[in-house]
Each structure stands twice: as C-alpha cells, then as structure tokens.
C-alpha positions in Angstrom: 0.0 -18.1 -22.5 -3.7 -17.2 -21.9 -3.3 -15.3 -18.9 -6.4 -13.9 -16.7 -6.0 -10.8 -13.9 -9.2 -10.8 -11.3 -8.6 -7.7 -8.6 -12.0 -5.3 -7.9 -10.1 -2.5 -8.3 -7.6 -3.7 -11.4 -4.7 -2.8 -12.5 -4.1 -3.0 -8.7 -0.7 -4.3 -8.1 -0.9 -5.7 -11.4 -0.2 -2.3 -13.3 3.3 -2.8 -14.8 2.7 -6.8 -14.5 -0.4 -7.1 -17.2 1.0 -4.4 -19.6 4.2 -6.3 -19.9 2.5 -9.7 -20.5 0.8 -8.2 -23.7 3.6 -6.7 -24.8 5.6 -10.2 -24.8 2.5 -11.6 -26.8 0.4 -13.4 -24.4 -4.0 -13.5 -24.6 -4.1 -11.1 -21.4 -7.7 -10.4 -19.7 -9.1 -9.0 -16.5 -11.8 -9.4 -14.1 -12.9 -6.5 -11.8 -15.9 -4.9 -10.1 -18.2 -2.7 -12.0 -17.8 0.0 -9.9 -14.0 0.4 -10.8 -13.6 3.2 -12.9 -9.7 2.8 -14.2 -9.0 1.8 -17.5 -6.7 0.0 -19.4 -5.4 -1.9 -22.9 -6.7 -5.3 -21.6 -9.7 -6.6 -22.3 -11.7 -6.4 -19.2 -14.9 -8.0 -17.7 -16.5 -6.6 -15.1 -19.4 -8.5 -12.4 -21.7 -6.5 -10.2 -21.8 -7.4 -6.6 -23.5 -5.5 -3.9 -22.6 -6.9 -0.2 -26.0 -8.2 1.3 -26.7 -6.8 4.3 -25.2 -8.8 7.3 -26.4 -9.2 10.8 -23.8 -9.1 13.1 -26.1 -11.5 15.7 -26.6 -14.0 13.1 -23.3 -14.0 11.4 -21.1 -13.2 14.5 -17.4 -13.9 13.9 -18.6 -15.0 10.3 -19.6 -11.8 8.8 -16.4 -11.2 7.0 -16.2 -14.7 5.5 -20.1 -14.4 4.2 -19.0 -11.1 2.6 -16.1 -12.1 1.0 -17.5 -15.8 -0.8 -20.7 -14.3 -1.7 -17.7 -12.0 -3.7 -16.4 -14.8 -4.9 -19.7 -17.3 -5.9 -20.6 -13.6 -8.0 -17.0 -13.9 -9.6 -17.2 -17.2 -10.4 -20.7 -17.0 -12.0 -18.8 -14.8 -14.5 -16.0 -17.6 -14.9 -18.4 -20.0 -15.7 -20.0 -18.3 -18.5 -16.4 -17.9 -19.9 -15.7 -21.3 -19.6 -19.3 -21.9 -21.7 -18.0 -20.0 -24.6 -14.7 -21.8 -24.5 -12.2 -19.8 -22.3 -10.0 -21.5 -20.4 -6.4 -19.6 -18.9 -3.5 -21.1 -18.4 -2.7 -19.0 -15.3 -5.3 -17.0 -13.2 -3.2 -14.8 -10.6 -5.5 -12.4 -8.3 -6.0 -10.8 -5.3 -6.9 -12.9 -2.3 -8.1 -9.7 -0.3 -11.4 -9.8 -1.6 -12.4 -13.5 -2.0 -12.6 -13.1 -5.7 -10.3 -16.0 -6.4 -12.1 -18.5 -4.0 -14.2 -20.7 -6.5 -12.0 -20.2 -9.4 -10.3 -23.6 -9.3 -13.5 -25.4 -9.1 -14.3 -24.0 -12.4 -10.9 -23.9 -13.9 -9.4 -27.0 -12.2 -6.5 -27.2 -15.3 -5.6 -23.7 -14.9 -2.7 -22.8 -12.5 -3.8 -20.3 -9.9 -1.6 -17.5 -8.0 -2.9 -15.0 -5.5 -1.5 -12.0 -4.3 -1.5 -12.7 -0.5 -0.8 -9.1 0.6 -1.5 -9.4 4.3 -2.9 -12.3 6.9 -4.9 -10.8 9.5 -3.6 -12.2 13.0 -4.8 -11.5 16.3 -1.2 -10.6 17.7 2.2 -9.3 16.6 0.5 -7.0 13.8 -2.0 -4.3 13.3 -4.6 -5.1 16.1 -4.1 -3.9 19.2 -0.8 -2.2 18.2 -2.9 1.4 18.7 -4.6 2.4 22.0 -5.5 5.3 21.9 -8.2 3.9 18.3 -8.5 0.4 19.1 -10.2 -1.7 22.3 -7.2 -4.3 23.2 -8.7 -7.5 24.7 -9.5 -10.8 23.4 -12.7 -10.4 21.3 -10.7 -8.6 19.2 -8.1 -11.1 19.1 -10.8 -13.7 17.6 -12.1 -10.9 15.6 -9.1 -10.6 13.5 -8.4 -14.7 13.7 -12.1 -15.0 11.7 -11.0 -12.8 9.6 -8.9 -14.7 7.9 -10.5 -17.5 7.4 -11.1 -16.7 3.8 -7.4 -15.5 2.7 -6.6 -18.7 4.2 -8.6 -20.1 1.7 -7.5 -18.6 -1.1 -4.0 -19.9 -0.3 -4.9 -23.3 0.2 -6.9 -23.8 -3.1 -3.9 -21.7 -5.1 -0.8 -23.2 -6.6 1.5 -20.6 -5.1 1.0 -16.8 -3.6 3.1 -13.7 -3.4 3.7 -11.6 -0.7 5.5 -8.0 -1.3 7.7 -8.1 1.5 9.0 -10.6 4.3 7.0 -9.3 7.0 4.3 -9.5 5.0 4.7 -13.2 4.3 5.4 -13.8 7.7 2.2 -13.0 9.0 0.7 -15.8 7.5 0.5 -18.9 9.9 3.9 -21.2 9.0 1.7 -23.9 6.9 0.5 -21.1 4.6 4.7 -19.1 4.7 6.0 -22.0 2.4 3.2 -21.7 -0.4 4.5 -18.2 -1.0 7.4 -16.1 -3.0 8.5 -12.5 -2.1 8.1 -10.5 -4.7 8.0 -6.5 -4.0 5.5 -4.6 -7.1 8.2 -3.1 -8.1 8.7 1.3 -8.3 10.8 2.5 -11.4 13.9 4.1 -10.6 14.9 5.1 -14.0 11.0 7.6 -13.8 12.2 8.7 -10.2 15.5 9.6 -10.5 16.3 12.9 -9.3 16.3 15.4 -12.0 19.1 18.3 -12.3 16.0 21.0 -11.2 12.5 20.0 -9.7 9.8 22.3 -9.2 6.4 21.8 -7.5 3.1 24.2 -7.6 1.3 24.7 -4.4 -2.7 24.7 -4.4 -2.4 28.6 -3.3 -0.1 28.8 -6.8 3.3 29.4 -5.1 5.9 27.2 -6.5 8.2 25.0 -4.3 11.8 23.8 -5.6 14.5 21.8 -4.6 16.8 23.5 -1.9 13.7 24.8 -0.6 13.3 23.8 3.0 10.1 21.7 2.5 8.8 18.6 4.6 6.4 15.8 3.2 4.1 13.3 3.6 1.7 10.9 1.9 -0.6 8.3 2.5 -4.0 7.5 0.3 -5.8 8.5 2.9 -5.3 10.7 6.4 -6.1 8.0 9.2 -4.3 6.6 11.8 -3.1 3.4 10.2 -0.8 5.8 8.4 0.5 7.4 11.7 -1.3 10.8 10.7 -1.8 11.5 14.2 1.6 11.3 15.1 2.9 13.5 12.4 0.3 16.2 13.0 1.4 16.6 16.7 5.2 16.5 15.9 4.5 19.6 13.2 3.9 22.4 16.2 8.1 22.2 17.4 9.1 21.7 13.5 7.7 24.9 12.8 8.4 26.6 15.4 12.1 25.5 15.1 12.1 26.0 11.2 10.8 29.0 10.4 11.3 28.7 6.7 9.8 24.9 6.7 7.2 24.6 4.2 4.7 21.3 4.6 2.9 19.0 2.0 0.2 16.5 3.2 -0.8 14.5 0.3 -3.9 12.5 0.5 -7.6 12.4 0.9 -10.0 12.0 3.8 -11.9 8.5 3.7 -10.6 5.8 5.0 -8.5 2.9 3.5 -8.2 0.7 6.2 -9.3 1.9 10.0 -12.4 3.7 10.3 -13.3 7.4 10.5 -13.8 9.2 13.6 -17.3 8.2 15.0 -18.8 12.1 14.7 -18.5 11.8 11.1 -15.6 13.7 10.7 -12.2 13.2 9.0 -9.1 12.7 11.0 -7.9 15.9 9.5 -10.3 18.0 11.1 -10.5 16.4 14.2 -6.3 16.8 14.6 -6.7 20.5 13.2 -9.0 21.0 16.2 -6.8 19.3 18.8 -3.8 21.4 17.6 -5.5 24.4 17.3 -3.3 28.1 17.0 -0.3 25.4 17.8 -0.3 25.3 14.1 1.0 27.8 11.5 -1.6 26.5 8.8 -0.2 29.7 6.3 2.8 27.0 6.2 0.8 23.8 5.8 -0.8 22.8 2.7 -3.0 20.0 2.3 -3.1 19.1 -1.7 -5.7 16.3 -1.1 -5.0 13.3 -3.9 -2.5 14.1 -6.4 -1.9 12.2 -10.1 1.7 10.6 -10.0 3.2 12.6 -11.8 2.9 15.8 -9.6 3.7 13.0 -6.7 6.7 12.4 -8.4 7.7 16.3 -8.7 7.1 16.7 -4.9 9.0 13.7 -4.3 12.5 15.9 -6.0 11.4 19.0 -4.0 11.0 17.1 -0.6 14.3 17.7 1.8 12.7 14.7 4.2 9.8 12.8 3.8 7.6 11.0 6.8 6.7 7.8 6.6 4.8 6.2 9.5 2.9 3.1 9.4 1.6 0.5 11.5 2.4 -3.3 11.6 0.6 -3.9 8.5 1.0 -3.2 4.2 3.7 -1.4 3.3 3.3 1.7 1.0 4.6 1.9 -2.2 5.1 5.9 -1.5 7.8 4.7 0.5 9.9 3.1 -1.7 9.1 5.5 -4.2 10.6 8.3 -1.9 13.9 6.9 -1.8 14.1 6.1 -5.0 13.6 9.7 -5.8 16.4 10.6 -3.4 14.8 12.0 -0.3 15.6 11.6 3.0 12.8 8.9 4.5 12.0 9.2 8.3 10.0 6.1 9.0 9.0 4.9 12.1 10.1 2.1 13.6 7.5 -0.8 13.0 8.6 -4.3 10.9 7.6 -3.2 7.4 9.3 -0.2 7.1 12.2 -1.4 8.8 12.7 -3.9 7.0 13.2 -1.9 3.8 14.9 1.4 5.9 18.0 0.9 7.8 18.5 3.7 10.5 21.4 6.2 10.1 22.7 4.2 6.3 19.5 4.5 4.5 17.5 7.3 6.3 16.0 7.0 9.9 13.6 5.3 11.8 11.8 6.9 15.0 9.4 4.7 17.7 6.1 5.5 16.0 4.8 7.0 19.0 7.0 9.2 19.8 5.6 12.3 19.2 9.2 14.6 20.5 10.9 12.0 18.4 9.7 12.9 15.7 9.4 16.5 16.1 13.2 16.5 16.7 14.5 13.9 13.8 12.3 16.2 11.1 13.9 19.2 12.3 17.8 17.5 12.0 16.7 16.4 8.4 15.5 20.3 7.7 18.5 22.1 9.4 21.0 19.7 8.3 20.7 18.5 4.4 24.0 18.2 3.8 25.0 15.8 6.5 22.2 13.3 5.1 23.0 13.5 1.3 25.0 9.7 2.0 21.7 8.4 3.5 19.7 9.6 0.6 22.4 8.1 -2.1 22.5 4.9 0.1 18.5 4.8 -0.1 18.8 5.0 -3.9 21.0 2.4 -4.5 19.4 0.3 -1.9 16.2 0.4 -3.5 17.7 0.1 -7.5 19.1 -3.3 -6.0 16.2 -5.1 -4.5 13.2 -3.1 -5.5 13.2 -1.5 -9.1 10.7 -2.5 -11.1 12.1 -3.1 -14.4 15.7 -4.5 -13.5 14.7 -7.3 -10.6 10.7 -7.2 -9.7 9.3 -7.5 -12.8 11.2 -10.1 -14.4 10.6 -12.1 -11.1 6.8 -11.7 -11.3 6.7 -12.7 -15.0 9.6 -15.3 -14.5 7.0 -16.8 -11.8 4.4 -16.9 -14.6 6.2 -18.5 -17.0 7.2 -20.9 -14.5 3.3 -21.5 -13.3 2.7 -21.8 -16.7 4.6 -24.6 -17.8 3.2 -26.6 -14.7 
C-alpha cells in the first residue's frame, strides 16, 4: 500500500499509526508545514504557507474558511508536483483541522481519502459559550463558530470516511456528517505506563518526589482556561491549607492552544498567581513548564491524584494516559471526560466550576489513598480494554487502512 500522512504538525495523531505501517512493509510518506520541527523515519515533504493577512470587514464570517483553503490550494500545489513525477497513494488519511486535505481528491481522484475529524465547531452544546467569565454569550458568536466549520465540513464531504477519537467527539458533527465517521481513540500504551514497583520524580529545585509521597498533579499543553486552569488554581488555597504535606506539579507551558491569552499580554499563570496572591504556598507549588514523555510518565507513578478539567471540547490524551498509569483521575464533569471516567468506579468527576468541589474531592484523594486504590485498578483495566494502543486502537486504525485500501 502506498500510503501518504498530510498533518502541519506530523506525526500528530499519527505517531504510532505511520511507524507501524512501515514496519508491515508499506511506501509510507508525509506531508507537513515547514515550520514543524519533529522528525521522523518517514520520508517527509514539507510546503511553506504563511496565512495572508485577512480583513475581518471584508471577509466577515468567512475569514476562517479563506485561511484554511488558501492551506489547502498550497498543499495541493505540492500534491500536484507529486503526481507529475508519478506518485499516486492508495490511501491519503490527514487532518481535517487545518484544510490541508481539501483539494486532495481533485488531484488524487483514484486514491481513497480519510481525515481525522477531531472536533466540529457548533454554536451550541460545546465549547462556546460554555465559559462566562472568558467568552461573550450571544448569537454572533453562535454564527461565529457555525462559519467556522464550513471547511471541516468540507473535508468530510469530499473524504471516503473520517475518524473521530471519541463519541462525543463524533457527535458534534451535524447527523449527515455522524455516519461518514468511525471511532477510533489514538491509542496510549499500557504496557510503557504500567506502574512500576518504585517511581521517582526530580523537581526543578532538584528535590526528588516518589510514590507514597503526598503529591497532586496536573497537565495540560498549555495553562489556559480551556483546560480548566482557572479552576484548579483557585481550589489549590483549601488543599494546602488542609494538606500540609501536599506537594503540587503543574505541567505545561504558557501560550495558548486553543483560547486566547489574557488581553494585557500576560499568561494565565501570572494573572491567577496575582489573583491568588499570599493565598498560595508557592514553596509547595512547582511549575515544570513542558516536560519530554518520559519524565511525564515518571510523574504520572509519583502522582496520588491527578486533575483533569476540560471543557466541552478535545479530549486529552494526558488523561487517558493517567489512568493507565494508575492514578487516581479527578475530572470534571463535562461530556468528553465523562465519557471515558465513571464517577466513584473509575475515579471522580466534579462540576467543572465548582471551585469548593474541587478543593474538597483533591483533598479526599490526598488524605485517603487507600480507600481509592479500587478506582485506580478499575481505571487501569478500563482503559487496557477500550483504549490501549497496541491491543485494540491500533489494529483498528490500520484494520481501517487495509479496509480503505482495497476499496
């Protein structure tokens, strides 16, 4: 099988998916942006695009679409050159979230194409509007995120078939789109995150943490909102003060990944360090920035509960990952975490803005270890079931291939 990966920032969610293809024998290539700095065993092709600059009066609810296909026409410029010197896949499978695929098929009409449909933007029942306190409610922004997805609607239509990671994530695509798509999760590997018999992990300051040790955690790519960052932060002032021995990790950096940074330029970190103020014991709070997996996974084995809070939107993959390494996940309560974390049999879930909620359901998990060890066992076997990588999500994702494949 001649098989071509497109994603701007590959290996993407195909990181386990294109290794695994070469491995079984197949001519595996990539497309991704220029600016993408990871590198890999596949031969990769890179384009150059630089968004034009947009103006909101002209464009209006447009701008995102003119964004994304000028992506796409600057992909498929690249494709056609391949096709001049003879390439042709079998199966293209990318990532609709960037309009890369959009023009493919017209120059690969033989080929079978699969996009990764992570998330459809909807003007209800998701992410907008599901924040006050950082987001206007009111119909403009309604039809703002409706225009939006005008062009992962697109890519869906023109595709032979798309993946979503998870049923909520399928489900918020319109019900014409839903049946055009498989569930497939990415996939974490249990066998890596298995608990080990001893775990240690090295603070910034050099003081070493290890499992037993009363220590709290959480992780996001970057600090924001979207992530529920807020929410932690103010829940941290009673944990401390009620567990006195209670280290905390934040892992992450300080950009932002999906909502926007706060309008005075600052990150969310500094603005919620100057909210809370001397409320916080910040001798006790240690900020590691971005971390390489395996330290992640080390911190993971050290962590005696882990906070997870997210909005109606992409579900993390530090999630899953955190169960499968045997801690004790407090998520909040929102439909993609919920949908992988049963309260009180896999870990607990928590409103999302309940700030006292939260604060008293990360000091139970501290005090009381013991009385969650079932929750943590159940999480583990929950997620070896229906999310590891190597026993059920990738032989569906290269299953699907094969299938595409063969028409």
């Amino acid at each position: 099988m001649k098989l071509l990966f497109v994603h701007q920032n590959f290996p993407g969610q195909f990181l386990h998916l294109a290794p695994e293809m070469q491995r079984r024998g197949h001519d595996v290539r990539a497309i991704t942006d220029a600016t993408n700095g990871k590198t890999t065993n596949v031969p990769t092709l890179c384009y150059s695009f630089q968004a034009p600059p947009v103006d909101p009066a002209a464009t209006r609810l447009g701008r995102t679409f003119t964004m994304m296909s000028d992506r796409g026409v600057v992909v498929a410029r690249l494709a056609q050159k391949l096709r001049a010197e003879g390439y042709v896949p079998d199966v293209i499978y990318g990532h609709s979230g960037w309009g890369e695929t959009l023009f493919l098929k017209e120059v690969w009409p033989e080929a079978r194409l699969l996009v990764f449909a992570e998330f459809y933007y909807r003007g209800l029942g998701a992410d907008v509007g599901f924040d006050p306190e950082f987001q206007t409610a009111g119909f403009d922004q309604v039809m703002i995120a409706q225009s939006r997805a005008a062009y992962l609607a697109q890519a869906l239509i023109h595709a032979d078939a798309g993946v979503a990671p998870t049923e909520w994530q399928a489900s918020t695509h319109p019900p014409a789109l839903r049946d055009r798509l498989e569930v497939i999760f990415d996939g974490v590997d249990c066998d890596r995150l298995a608990p080990p018999a001893e775990a240690r992990f090295t603070l910034p300051d050099g003081r070493v943490l290890a499992r037993g040790d009363e220590v709290l955690t959480y992780v996001a790519r970057n600090l924001e909102p979207y992530r529920g960052f807020h929410i932690f932060m103010r829940a941290l002032p009673a944990v401390l003060a009620a567990r006195p021995d209670a280290q905390v990790v934040i892992v992450g950096g300080h950009e932002a990944s999906y909502g926007q940074l706060p309008k005075d330029g600052r990150s969310w970190k500094e603005v919620l360090l100057e909210e809370l103020g001397d409320r916080l014991d910040l001798s006790r709070i240690h900020f590691t920035g971005k971390v390489p997996y395996a330290r992640l996974v080390d911190l993971f084995h050290v962590s005696r509960a882990h906070a997870y809070l997210s909005y109606p939107f992409v579900l993390s993959w530090s999630m899953v990952e955190a169960m499968a390494a045997g801690a004790l996940v407090v998520g909040s309560d929102t439909p993609p975490v919920a949908e992988v974390l049963r309260d009180g049999e896999t870990g607990r879930l928590v409103d999302f803005f309940d700030v006292s909620g939260w604060s008293a359901a990360l000091i139970g998990a501290l005090a009381r270890p013991e009385a969650y060890l079932p929750l943590r066992e159940a999480a583990r076997r929950r997620v070896r079931e229906r999310y590891d990588l190597r026993t059920v999500c990738l032989p569906r994702q290269v299953d699907l291939l094969t299938r595409l494949s063969r028409g």
